[in-house]
Structure formats: structure tokens, C-alpha cells
C-alpha positions in Angstrom: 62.0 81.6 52.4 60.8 81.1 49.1 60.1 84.1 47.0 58.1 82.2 44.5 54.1 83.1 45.2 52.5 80.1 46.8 49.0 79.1 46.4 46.9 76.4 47.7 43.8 74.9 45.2 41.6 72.5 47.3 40.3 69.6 45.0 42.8 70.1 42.9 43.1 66.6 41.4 41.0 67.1 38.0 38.5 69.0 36.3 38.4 72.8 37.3 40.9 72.8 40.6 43.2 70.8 38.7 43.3 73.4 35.4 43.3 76.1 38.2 46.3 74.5 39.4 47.9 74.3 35.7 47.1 77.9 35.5 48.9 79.2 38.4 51.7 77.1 37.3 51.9 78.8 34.1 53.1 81.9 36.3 55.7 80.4 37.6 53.9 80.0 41.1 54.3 76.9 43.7 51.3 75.6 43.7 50.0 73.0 46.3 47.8 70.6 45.1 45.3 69.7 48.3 43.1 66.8 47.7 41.7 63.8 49.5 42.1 60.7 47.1 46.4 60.6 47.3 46.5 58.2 44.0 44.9 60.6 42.1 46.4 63.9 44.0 50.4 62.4 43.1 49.0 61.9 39.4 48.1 65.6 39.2 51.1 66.7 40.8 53.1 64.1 38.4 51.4 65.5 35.5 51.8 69.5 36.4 55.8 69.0 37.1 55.8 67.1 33.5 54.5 69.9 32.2 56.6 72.7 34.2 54.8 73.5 37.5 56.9 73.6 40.5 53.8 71.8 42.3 53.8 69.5 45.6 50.8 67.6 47.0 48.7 68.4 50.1 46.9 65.8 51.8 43.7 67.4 52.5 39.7 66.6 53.3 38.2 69.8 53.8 35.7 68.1 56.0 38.7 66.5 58.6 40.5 69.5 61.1 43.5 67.3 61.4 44.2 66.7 57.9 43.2 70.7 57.2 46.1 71.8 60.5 48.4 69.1 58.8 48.1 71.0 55.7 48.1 74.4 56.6 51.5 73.5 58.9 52.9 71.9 55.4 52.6 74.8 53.7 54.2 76.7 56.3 57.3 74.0 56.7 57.6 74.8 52.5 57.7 78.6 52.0 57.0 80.1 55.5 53.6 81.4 54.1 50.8 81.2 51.5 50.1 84.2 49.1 47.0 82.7 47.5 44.3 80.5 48.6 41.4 79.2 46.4 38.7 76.7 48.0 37.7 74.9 45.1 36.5 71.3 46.4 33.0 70.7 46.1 30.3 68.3 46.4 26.6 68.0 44.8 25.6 65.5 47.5 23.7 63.5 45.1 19.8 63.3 44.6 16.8 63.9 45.2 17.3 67.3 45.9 13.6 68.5 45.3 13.1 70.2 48.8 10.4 68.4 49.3 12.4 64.8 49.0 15.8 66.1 49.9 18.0 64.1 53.1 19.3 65.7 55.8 22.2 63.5 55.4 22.5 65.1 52.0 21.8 68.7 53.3 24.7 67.7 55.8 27.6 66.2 53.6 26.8 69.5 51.1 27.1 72.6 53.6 29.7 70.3 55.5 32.1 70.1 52.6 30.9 73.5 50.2 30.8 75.6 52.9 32.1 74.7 56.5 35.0 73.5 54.6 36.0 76.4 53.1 35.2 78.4 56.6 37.7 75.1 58.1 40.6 75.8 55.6 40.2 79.6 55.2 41.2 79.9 59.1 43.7 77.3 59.0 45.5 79.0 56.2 44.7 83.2 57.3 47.9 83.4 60.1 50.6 82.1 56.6 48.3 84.4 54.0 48.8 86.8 56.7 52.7 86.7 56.1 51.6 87.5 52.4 52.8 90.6 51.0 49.6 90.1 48.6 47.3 87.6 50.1 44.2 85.8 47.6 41.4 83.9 48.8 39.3 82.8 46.0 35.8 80.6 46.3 34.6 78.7 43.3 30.9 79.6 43.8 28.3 79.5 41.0 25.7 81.5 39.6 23.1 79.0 40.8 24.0 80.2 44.0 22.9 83.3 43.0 19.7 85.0 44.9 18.5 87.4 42.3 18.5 84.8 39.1 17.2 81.7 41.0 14.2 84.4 42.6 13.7 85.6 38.8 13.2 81.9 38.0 15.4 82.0 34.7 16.7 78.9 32.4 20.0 79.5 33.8 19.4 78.6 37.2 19.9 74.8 37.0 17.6 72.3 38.5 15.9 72.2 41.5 18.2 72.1 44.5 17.8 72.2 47.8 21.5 71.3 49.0 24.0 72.0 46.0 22.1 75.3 44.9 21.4 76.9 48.1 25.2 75.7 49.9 26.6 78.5 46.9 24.4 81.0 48.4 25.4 80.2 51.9 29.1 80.4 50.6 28.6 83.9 48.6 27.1 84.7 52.3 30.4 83.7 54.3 32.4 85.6 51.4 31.0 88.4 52.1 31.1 88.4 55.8 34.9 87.6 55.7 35.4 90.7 53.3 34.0 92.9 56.2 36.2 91.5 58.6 39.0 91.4 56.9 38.1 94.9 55.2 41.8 97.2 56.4 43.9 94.4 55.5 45.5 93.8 52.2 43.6 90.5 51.7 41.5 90.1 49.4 38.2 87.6 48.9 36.0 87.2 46.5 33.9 84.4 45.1 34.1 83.2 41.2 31.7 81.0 39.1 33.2 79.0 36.3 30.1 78.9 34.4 28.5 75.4 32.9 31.7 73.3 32.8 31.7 69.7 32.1 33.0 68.0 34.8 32.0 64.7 36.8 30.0 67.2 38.6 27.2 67.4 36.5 28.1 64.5 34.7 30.2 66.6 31.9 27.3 67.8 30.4 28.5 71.3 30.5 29.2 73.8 27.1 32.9 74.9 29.0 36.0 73.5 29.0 38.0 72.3 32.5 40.2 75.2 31.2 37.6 77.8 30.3 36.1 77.2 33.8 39.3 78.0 35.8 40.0 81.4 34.1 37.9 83.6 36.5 39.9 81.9 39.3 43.4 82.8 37.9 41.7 85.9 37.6 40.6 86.6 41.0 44.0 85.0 42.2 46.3 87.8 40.4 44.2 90.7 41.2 46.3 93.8 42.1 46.3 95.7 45.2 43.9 98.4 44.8 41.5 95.1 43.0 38.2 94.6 44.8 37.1 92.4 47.4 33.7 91.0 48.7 32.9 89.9 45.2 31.2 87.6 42.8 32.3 87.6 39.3 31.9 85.7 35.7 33.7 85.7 32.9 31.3 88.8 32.1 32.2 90.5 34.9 30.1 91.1 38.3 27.6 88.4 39.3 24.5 89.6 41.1 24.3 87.8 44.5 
């Protein structure tokens, strides 16, 4: 069994899962690199073991249970368990998203992928990051998902958004469900936001760097024992739900 930590990064191709990927590397983890388009997932795995990651690619579309079980028994063919998992991959579904214009099929493909997704892989991968002697889940949230600031109707609440906006808040909702029933055990979940990153998310009109974004990730990913779980957290620290 490999005594190297192991952590999973869905959508870790480019922008923020890829850096997050870079970032564990940097610690001298194995780091799978799960993502769906397989040109681009062997260029990222290419370009982490040129720079000194021991990383290996991972088929994996959150939104497909055969390719999430195909993963999850990959991982457990490598290393016999996973110590870290962080659900990264993401959608925005597109537009209109004023509420009042928004698709269901847009509704669909967002809470199928940002949040069923996460609950698909998260139970795939719990019986290996049960073999963890220090198991990390991490979900790349945002503050727009965020109750309190979108309710208080600040500038930092992005547009209107009935399906990108509101699947965050659905997924801080499932974080903190899983905290309680996993509350006794030495795993620990929380959710992070990256903060205004330019990515082909938003069309890289964001102020922070892929790098930047993926700190509070790393973060969350090396958090000691006695660290705290059922979280949402910033750069700045705690994030109000």
C-alpha cells in the first residue's frame, strides 16, 4: 500500500481543480486527476509529472455512476484508499438564469452536476477515505451561494441566478448534513470558496489568479485532526452560510 497521501480533485483539468491539483502535488501527494474530457485530463496529468507531481488520470463524469464506481475502484486498485477528496467540477449551466426566464433543463444539468455529483462521488469514494488514517473531503462552494449576503442584497453577490447561485447553497446544505452524519469519525468536510477567479467560468473576468483561487482548498485538504468540520471558509476565514 502506498504511504504517500492520495487525493482525488474532480475537474481537475484547468483553472482552479487543475492548480488544486498542482498544489497537492507540491506536498509530495498522489494526486488523481478526475475529469471527463480525456485529451485534456492526460494534458494535465502530462503537465503536473513535468513539473514533479506523482499524478495519474481518472476518467470521471460526476453526472455518470458507472464512470464515478470505475473511478472510485481505480483509486482503490492504486493505493488501497483515498485520504483526500475535493469535488471541484462545476457547471454554470448557461443563461438566462433570471428566475423568471430560467430552464428546467438548465436548473437540471446545474444541481445534476454541482450538487448530485458531488453527493454521487462523495459515496463512491467514503468506504477508501474510510481506510484513511486522516480522511478530507473538500467542496469548492462559493460565497454567492451564501444565504446571508445574497438576502442582504450586497455587490458581492454576483448576478442574478436562479440555477448556479442557488445549486452552492443547496451544496453548503448537503455539506452540512454530511458533517452531522459523519460527526464521531475522523473525517472531516467542509466547503471552500475561491473567491472571484478568472476562469472560463465566468469568462475570466475574475480579480484572482487559478492559483490564488485553489489556496483555501489546499487548505481545507491539510487541516489537522482536531481542525473543524461542517464549514465554509474564505481566504478571510469563516463564510457566513
Amino acid at each position: 500500500m502506498s504511504e504517500r497521501t492520495i487525493a482525488l480533485v474532480t475537474g481537475a483539468n484547468k483553472g482552479i481543480g487543475y492548480e488544486i491539483a498542482a498544489g497537492l502535488g507540491r506536498l509530495g501527494w498522489t494526486v488523481g486527476v478526475g475529469a471527463r474530457d480525456s485529451e485534456r485530463r492526460e494534458t494535465a496529468v502530462a503537465k503536473l509529472r513535468a513539473a514533479g507531481a506523482d499524478a495519474f488520470g481518472v476518467p470521471l463524469d460526476v453526472t455518470d455512476d458507472a464512470q464515478v464506481a470505475a473511478a472510485a475502484a481505480l483509486i482503490g486498485e492504486r493505493g488501497g484508499r483515498l485520504d483526500v477528496l475535493v469535488n471541484n467540477a462545476a457547471v454554470t449551466g448557461g443563461t438566462p438564469q433570471e428566475p423568471t426566464l430560467v430552464s428546467a433543463d438548465i436548473m437540471r444539468t446545474v444541481v445534476e452536476t454541482n450538487v448530485i455529483g458531488v453527493i454521487r462521488v462523495t459515496n463512491a469514494m467514503l468506504p477508501l477515505l474510510r481506510r484513511s488514517a486522516a480522511p478530507r473531503i473538500v467542496n469548492m462552494s462559493s460565497t454567492v451561494g451564501s444565504l446571508t449576503r445574497q438576502a442582504a442584497n450586497g455587490g458581492d453577490t454576483g448576478p442574478v441566478s436562479a440555477a448556479y447561485a442557488p445549486s452552492k447553497s443547496f451544496l453548503n446544505a448537503v455539506t452540512i448534513q454530511y458533517a452531522k452524519e459523519l460527526a464521531g469519525t475522523n473525517i472531516l468536510i467542509n466547503a471552500g470558496c475561491p473567491g472571484f477567479t478568472a476562469t472560463d467560468l465566468n469568462g475570466f473576468r475574475g480579480v484572482r489568479s487559478a492559483e490564488q483561487g485553489a489556496a483555501i482548498a489546499v487548505r481545507l485538504a491539510t487541516l489537522p485532526d482536531d481542525g473543524p468540520t461542517g464549514g465554509f471558509f474564505d481566504d478571510e476565514g469563516t463564510v457566513a452560510w
